[in-house]
DSSP file (Angstrom, degrees, kcal/mol; ACC not computed):
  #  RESIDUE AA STRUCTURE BP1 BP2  ACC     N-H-->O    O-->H-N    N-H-->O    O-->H-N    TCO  KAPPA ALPHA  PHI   PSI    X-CA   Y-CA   Z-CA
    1    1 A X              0   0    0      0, 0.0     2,-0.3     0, 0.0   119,-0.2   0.000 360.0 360.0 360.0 141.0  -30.3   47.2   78.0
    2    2 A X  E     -A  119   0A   0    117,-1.9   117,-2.0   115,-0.1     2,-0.6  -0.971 360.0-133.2-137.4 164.5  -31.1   49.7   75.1
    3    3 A X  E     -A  118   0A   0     -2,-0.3     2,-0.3   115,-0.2   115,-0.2  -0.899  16.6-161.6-123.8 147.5  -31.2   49.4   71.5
    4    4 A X  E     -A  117   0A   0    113,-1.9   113,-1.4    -2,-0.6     2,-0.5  -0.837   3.5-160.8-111.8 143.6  -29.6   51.8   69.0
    5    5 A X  E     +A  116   0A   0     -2,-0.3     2,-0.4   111,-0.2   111,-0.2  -0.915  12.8 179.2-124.0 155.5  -30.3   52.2   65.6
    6    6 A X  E     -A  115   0A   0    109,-2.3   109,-2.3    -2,-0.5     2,-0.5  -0.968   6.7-162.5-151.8 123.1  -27.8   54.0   63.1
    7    7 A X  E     +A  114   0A   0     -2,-0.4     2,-0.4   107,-0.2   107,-0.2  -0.957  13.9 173.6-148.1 165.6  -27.9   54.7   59.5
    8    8 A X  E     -A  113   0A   0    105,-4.2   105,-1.6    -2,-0.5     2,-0.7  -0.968  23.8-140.0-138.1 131.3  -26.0   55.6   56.6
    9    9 A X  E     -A  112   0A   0     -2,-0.4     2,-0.3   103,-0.2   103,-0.3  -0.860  22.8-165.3-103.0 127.3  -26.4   55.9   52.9
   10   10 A X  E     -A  111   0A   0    101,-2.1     2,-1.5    -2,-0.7   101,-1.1  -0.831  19.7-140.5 -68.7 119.7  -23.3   54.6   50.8
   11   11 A X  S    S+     0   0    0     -2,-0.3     2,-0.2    99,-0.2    99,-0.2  -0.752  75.0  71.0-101.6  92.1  -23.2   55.5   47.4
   12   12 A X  S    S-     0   0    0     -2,-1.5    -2,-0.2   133,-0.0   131,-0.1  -0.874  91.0 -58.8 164.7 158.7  -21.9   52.3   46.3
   13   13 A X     >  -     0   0    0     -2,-0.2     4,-1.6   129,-0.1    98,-0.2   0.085  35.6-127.3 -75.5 174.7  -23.0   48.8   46.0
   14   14 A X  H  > S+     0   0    0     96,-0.3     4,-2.9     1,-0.2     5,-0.3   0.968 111.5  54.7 -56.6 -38.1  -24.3   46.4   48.9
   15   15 A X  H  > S+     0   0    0      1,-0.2     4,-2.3     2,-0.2    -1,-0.2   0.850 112.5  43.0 -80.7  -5.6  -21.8   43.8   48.0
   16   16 A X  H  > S+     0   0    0      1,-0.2     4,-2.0     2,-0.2     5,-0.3   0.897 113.3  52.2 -62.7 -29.1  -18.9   46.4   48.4
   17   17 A X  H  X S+     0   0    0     -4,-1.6     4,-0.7     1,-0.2    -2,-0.2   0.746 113.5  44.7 -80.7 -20.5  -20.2   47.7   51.3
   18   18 A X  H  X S+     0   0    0     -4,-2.9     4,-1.1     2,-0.2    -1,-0.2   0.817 110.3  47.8 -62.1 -61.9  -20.4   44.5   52.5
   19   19 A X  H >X S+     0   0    0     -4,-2.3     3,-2.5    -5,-0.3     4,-1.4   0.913 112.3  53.9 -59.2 -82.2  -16.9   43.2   51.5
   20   20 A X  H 3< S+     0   0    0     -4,-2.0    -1,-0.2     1,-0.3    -2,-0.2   0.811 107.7  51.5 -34.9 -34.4  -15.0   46.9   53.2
   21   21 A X  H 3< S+     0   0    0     -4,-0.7    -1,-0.3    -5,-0.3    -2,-0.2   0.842 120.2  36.9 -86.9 -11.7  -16.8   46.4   56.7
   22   22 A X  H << S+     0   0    0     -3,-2.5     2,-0.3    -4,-1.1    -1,-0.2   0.914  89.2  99.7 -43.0 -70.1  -15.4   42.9   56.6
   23   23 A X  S >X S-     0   0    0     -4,-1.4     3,-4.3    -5,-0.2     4,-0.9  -0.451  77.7-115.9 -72.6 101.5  -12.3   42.9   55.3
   24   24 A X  H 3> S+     0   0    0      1,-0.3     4,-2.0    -2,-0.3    -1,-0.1   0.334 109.0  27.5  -3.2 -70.4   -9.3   42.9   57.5
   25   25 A X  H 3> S+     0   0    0      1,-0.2     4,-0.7     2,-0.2    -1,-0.3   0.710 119.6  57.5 -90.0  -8.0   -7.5   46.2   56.9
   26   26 A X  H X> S+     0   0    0     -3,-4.3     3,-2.5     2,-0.2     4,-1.9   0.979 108.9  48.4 -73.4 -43.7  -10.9   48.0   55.9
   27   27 A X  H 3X S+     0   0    0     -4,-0.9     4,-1.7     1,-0.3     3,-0.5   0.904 107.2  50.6 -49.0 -54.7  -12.3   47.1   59.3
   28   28 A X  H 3< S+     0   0    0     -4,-2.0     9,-0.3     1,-0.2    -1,-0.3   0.493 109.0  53.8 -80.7  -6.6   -9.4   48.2   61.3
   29   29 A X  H X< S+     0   0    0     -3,-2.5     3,-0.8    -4,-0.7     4,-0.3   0.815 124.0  30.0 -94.3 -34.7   -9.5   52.1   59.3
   30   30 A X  H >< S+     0   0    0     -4,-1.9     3,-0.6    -3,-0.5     4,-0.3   0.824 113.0  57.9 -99.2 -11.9  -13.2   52.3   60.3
   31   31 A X  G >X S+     0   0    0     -4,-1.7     3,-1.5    -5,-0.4     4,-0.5   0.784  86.6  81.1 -60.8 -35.5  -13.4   50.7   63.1
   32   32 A X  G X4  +     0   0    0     -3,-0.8     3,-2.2     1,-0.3     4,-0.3   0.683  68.4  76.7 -77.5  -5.7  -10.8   53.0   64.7
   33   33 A X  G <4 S+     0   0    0     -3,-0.6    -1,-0.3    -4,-0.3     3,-0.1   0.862 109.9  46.0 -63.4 -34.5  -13.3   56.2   65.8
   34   34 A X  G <4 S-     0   0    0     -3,-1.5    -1,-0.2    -4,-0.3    -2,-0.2   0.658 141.1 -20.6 -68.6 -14.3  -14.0   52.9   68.8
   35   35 A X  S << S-     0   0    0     -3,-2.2     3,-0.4    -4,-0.5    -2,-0.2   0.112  71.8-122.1 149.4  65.2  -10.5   52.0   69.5
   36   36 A X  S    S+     0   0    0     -4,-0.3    19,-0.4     1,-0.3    -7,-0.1   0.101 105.9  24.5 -19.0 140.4   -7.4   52.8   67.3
   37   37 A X  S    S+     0   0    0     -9,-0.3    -1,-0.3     1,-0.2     2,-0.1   0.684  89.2 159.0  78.6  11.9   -5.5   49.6   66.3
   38   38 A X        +     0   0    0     -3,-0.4     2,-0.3   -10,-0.3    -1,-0.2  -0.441  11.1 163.6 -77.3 149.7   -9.0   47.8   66.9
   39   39 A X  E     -B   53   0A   0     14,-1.7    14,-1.9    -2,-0.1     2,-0.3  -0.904  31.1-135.2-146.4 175.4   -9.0   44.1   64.8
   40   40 A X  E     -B   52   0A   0     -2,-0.3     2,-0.4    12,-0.2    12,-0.2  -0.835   9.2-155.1-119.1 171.1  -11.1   41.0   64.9
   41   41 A X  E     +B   51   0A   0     10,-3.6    10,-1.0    -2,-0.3     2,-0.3  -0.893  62.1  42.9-138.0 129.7   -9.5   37.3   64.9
   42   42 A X  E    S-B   50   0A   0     -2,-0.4     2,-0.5     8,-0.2     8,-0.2  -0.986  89.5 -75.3 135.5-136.9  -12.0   34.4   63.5
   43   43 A X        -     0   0    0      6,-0.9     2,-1.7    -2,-0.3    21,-0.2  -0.958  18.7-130.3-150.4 139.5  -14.2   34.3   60.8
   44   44 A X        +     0   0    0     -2,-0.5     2,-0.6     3,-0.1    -1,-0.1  -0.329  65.1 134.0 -77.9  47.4  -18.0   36.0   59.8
   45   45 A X  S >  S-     0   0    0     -2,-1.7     3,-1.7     4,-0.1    19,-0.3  -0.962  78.5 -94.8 -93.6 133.4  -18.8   32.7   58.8
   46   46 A X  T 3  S+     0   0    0     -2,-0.6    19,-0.1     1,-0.2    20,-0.1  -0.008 117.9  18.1 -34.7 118.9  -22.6   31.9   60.4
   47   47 A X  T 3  S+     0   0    0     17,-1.6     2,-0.3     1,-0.3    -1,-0.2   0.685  90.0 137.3  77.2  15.3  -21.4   30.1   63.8
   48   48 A X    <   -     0   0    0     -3,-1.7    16,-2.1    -5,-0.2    -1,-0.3  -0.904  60.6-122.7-102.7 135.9  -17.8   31.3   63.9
   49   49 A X  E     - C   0  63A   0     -2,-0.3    -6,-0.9    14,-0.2     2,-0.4  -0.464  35.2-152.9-107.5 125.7  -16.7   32.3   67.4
   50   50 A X  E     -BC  42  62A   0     12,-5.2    12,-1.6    -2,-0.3     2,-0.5  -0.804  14.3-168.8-102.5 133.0  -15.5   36.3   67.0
   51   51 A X  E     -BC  41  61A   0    -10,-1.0   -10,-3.6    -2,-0.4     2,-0.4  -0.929   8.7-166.4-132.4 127.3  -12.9   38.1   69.1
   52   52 A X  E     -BC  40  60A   0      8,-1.6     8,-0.6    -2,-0.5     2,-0.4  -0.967  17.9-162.3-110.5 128.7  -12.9   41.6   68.5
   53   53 A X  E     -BC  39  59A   0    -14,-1.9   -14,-1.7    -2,-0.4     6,-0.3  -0.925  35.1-147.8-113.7 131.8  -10.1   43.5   69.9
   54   54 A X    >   -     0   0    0      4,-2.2     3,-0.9    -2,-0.4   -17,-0.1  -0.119  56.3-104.5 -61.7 165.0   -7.8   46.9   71.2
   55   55 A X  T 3  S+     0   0    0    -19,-0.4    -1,-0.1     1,-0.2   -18,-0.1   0.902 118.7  71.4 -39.0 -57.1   -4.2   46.4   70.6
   56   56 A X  T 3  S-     0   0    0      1,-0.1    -1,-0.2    27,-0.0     3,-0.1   0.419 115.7-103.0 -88.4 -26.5   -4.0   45.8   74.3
   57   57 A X  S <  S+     0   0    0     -3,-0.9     2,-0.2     1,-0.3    27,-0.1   0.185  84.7 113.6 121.1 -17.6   -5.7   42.4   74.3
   58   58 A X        +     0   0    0     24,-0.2    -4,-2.2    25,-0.1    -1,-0.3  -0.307  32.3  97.7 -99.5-164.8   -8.9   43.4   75.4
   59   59 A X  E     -CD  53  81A   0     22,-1.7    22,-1.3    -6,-0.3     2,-0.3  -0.900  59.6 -36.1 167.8-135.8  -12.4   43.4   73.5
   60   60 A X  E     -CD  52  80A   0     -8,-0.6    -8,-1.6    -2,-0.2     2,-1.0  -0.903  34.0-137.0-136.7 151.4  -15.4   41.3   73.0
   61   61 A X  E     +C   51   0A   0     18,-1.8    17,-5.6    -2,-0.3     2,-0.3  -0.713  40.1 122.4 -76.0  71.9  -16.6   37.9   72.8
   62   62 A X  E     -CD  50  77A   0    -12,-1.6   -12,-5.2    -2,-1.0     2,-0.4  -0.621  44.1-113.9-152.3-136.4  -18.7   36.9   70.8
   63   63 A X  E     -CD  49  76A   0     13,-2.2    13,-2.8    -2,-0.3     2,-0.6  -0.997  33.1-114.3-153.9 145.5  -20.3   34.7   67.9
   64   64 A X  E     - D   0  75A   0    -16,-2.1   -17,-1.6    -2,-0.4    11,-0.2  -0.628  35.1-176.1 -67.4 114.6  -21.6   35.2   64.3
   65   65 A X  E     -     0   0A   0      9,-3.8     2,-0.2    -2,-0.6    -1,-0.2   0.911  69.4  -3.4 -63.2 -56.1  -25.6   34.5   64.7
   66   66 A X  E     -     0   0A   0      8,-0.2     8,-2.8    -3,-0.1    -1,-0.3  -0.976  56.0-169.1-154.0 166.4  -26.3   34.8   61.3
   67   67 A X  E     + D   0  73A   0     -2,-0.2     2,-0.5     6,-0.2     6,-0.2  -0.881  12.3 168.9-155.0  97.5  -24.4   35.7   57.9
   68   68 A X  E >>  - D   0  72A   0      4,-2.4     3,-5.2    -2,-0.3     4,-2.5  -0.846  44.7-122.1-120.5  81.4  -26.9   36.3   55.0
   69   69 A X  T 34 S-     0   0    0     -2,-0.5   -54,-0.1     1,-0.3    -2,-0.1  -0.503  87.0  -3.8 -89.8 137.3  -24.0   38.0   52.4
   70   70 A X  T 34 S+     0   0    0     -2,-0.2    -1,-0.3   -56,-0.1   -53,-0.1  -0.431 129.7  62.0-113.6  64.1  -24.9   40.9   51.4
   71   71 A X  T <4 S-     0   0    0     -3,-5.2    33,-2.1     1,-0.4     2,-0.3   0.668 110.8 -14.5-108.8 -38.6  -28.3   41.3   53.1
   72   72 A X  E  <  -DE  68 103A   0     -4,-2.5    -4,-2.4    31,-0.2    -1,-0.4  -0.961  38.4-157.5 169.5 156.8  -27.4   41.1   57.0
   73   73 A X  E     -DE  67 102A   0     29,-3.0    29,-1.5    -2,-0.3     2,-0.2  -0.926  11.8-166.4-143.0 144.2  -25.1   40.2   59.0
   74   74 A X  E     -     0   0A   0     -8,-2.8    -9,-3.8    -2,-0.3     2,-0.4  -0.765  12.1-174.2-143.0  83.8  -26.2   39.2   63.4
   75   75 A X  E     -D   64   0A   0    -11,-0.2    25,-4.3    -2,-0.2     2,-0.6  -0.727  12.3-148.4 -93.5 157.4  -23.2   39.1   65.5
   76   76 A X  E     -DF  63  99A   0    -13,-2.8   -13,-2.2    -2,-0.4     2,-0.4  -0.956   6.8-148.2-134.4  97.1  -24.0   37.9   68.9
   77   77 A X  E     +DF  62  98A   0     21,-2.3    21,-1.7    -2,-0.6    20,-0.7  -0.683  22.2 167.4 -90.6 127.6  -22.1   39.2   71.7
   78   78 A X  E     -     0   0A   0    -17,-5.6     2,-0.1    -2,-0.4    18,-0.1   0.081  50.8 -28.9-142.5  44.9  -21.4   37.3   74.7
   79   79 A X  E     -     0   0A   0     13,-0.1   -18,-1.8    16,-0.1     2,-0.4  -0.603  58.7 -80.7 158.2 140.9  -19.0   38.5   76.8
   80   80 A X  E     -D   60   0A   0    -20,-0.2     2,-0.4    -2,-0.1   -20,-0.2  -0.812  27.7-150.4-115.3 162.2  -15.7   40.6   77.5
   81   81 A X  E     -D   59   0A   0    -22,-1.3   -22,-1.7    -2,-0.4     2,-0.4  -0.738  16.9-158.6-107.4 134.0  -11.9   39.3   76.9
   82   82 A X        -     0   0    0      3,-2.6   -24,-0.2    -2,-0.4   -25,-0.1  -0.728  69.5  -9.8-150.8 134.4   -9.4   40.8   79.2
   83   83 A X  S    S-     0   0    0     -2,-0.4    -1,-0.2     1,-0.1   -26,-0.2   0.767 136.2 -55.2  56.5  44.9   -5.6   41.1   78.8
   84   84 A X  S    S+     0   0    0     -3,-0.2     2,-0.3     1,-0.2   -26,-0.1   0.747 107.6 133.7  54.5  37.7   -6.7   38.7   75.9
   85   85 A X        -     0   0    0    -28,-0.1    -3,-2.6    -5,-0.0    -1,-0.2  -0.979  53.4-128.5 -87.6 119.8   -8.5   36.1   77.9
   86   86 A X        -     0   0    0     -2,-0.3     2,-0.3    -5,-0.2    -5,-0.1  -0.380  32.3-108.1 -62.5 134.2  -11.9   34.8   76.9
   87   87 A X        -     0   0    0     -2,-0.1    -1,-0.1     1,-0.1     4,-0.1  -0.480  37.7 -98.8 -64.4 135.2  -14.4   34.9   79.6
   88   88 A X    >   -     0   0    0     -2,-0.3     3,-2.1     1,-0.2    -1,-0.1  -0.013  34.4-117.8 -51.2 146.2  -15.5   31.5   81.2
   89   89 A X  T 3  S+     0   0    0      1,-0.3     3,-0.2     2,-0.1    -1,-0.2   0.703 120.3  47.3 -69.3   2.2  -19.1   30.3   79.4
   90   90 A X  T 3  S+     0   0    0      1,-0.1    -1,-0.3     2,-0.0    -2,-0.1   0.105 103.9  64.8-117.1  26.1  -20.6   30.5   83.0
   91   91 A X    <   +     0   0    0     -3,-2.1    -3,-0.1    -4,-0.1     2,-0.1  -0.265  68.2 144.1-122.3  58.6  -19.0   34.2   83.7
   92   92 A X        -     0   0    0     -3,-0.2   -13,-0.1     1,-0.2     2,-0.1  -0.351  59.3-100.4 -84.1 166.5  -20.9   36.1   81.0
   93   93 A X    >   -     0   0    0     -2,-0.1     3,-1.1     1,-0.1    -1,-0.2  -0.402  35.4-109.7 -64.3 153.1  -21.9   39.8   81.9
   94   94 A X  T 3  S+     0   0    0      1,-0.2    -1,-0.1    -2,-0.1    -2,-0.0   0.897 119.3  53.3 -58.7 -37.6  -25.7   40.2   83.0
   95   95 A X  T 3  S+     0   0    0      3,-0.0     2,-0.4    -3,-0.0    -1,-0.2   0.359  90.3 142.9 -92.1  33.1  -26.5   42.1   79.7
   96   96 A X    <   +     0   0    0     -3,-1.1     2,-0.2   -18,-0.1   -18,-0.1  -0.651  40.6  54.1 -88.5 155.5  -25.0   39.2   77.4
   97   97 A X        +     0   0    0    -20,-0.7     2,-0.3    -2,-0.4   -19,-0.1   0.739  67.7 166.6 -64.5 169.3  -26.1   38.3   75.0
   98   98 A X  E     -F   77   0A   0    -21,-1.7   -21,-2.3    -2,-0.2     2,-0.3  -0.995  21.5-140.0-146.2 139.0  -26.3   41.2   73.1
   99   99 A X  E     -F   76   0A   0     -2,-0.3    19,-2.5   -23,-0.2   -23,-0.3  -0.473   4.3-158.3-102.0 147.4  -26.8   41.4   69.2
  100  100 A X  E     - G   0 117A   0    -25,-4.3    17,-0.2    -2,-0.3   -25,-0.2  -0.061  17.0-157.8-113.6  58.2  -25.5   43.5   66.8
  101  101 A X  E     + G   0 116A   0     15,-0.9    15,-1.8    14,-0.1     2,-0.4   0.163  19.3 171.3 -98.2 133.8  -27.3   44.0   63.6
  102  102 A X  E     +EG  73 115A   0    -29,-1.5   -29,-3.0    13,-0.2     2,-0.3  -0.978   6.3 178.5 -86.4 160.5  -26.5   45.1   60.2
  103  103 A X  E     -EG  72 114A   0     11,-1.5    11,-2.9    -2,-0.4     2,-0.5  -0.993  14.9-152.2-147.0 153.4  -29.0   44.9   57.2
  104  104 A X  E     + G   0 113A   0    -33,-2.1     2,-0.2    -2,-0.3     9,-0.2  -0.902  19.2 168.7-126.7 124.0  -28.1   46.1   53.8
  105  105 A X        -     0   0    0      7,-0.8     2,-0.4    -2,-0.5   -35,-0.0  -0.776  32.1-118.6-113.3 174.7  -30.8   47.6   50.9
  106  106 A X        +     0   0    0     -2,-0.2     2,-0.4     5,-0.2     5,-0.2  -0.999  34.1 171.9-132.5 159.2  -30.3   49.1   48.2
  107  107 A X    >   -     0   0    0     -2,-0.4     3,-2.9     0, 0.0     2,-0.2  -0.998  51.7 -37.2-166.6 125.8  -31.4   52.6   47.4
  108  108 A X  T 3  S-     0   0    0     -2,-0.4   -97,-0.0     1,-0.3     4,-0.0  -0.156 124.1 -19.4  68.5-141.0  -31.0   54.9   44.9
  109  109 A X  T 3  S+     0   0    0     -2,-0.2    -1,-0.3    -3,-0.0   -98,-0.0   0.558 133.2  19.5 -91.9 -13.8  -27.4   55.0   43.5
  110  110 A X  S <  S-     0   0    0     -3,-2.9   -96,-0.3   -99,-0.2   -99,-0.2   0.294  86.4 -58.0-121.7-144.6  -26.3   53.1   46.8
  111  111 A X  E     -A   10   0A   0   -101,-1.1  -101,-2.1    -5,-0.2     2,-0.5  -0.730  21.9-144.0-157.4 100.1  -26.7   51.3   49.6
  112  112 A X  E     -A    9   0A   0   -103,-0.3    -7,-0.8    -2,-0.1     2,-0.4  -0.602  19.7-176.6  53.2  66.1  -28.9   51.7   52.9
  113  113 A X  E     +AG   8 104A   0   -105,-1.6  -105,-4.2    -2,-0.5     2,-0.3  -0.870   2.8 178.9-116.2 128.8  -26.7   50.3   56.1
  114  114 A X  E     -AG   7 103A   0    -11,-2.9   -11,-1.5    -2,-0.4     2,-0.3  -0.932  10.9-168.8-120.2 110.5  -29.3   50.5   59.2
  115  115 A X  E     -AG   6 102A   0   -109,-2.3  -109,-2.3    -2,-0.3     2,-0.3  -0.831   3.3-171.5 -81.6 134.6  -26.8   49.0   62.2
  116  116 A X  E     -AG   5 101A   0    -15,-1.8   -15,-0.9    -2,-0.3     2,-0.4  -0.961   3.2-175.1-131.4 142.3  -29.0   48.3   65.3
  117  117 A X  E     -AG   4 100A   0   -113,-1.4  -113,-1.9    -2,-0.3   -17,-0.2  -0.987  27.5-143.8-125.2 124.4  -27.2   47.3   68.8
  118  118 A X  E     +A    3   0A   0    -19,-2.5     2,-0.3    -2,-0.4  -115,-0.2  -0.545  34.7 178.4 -81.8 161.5  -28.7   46.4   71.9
  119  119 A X  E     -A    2   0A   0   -117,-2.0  -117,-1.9    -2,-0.1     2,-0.3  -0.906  30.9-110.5-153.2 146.7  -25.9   48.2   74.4
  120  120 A X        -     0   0    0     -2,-0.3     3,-0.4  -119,-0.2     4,-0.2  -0.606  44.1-107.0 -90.2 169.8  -26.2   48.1   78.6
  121  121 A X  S >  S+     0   0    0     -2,-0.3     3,-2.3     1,-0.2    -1,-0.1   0.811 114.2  77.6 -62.2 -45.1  -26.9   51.2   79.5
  122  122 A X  T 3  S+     0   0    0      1,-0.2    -1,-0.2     2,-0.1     3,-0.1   0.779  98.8  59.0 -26.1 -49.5  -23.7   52.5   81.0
  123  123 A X  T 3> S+     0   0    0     -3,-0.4     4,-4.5     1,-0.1     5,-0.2   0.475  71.8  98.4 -66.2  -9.3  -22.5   52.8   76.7
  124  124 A X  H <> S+     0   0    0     -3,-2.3     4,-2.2     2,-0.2     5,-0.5   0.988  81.1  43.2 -58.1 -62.7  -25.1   55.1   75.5
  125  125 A X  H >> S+     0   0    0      2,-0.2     3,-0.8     1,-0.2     4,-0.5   0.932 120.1  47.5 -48.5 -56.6  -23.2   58.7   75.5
  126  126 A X  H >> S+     0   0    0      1,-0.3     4,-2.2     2,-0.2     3,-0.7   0.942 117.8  35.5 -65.1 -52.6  -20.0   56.9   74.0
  127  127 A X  H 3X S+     0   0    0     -4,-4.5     4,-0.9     1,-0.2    -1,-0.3   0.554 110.5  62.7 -92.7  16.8  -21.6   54.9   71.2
  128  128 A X  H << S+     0   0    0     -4,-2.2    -1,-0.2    -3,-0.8    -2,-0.2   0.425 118.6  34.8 -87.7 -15.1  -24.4   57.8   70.3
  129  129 A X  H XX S+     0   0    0     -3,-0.7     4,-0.8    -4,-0.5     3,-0.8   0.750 122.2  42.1-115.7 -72.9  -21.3   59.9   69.5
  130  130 A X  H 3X S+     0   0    0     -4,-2.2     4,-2.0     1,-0.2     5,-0.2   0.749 101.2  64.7 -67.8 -28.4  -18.9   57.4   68.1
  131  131 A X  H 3X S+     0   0    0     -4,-0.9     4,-1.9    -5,-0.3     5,-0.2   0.951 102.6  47.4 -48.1 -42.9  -21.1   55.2   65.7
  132  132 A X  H X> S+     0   0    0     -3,-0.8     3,-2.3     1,-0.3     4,-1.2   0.994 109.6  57.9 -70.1 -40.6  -22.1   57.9   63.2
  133  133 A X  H >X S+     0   0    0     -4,-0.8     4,-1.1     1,-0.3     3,-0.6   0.914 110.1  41.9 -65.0 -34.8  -18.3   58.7   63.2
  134  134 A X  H 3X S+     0   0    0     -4,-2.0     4,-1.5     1,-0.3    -1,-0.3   0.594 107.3  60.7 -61.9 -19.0  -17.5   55.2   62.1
  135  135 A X  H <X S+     0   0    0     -3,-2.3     4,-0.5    -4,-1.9    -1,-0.3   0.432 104.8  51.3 -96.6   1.2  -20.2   55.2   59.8
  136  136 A X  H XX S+     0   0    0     -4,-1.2     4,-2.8    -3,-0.6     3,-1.8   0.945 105.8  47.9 -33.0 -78.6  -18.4   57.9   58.3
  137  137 A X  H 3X S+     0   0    0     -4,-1.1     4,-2.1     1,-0.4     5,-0.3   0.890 118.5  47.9 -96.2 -58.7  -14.9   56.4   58.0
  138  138 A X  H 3X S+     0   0    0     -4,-1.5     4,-0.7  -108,-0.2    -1,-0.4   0.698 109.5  49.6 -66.6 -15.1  -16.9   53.3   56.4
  139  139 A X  H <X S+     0   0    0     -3,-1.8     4,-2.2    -4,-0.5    -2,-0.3   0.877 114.8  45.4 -61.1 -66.7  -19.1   55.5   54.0
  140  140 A X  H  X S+     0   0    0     -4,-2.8     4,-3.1     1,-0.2     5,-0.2   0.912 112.8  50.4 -44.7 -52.9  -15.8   57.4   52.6
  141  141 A X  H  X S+     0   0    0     -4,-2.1     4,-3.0     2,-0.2     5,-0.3   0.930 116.0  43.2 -40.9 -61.5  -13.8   53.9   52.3
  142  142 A X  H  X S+     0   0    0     -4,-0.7     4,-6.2    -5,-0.3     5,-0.2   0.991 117.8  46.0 -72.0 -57.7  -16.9   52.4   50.2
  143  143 A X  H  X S+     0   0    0     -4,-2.2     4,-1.2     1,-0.2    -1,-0.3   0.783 109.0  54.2 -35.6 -52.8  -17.3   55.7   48.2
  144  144 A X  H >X S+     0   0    0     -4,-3.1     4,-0.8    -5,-0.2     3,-0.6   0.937 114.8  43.0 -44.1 -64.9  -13.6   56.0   47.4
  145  145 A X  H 3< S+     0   0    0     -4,-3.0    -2,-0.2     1,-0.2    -1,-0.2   0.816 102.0  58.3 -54.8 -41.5  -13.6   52.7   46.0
  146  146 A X  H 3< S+     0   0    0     -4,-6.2    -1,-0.2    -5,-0.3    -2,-0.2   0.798 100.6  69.2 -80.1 -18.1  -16.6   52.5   44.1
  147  147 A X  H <<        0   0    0     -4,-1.2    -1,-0.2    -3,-0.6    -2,-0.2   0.699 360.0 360.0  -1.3 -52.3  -14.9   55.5   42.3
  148  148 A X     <        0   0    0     -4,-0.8    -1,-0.2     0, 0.0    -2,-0.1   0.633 360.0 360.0 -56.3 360.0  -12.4   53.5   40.9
């Protein structure tokens, strides 16, 4: 397992930046540099059981750790779904769990989003190139809006 860290400065507040990476159809525009058509079904409430998913059915498993709005957010990954089947709770992967962090400051005129993710190893070249580009798509989104 390795952990990655990623950041982005927003120029816009935490709890927007907070609400767009959430929010149904904001997630699925920045979310898609991972996996056009990607969505979640469940809820970021602390101790709500997450599936995030491709069109295709598959994704990940997992479970909100902790939900501190709009300071950090600790989703807890525990597993992959495939053809839209949850993995059995005694057929997790060897690197589960695996967390996924954001934490929210504020700074400046903005906002401060540091995401860190522990990852098996196999994922590094793919998410060392696609995170920043997602932190992009969600930086523009927040910016655009806090325009308004």
């Amino acid at each position: 397992m390795k952990t990655l860290v990623f950041q982005s400065m927003i120029r816009a507040p935490r709890a927007l930046v907070w609400d767009l990476m959430l929010a149904d159809a904001s997630y699925r525009q920045w979310t898609a540099p991972f996996c056009e058509g990607s969505y979640y079904e469940g809820s970021f409430q602390q101790g709500s059981r997450m599936r995030f998913l491709s069109p295709s059915g598959d994704g990940m498993l997992a479970v909100i750790a902790e939900n501190r709005r709009p300071d950090f957010l600790s989703i807890k990954h525990l597993g992959i779904i495939q053809n839209g089947v949850d993995p059995a709770d005694n057929d997790m992967p060897s690197w589960a769990p695996a967390y996924e962090n954001y934490t929210f400051t504020d700074e400046g005129n903005g906002t401060q989003l540091v995401v860190t993710v522990e990852i098996p190893d196999d994922f590094e070249d793919y998410l060392i190139k696609t995170w920043p580009i997602a932190l992009d798509c969600l930086r523009a989104l927040c910016e655009a809006k806090s325009k308004r």
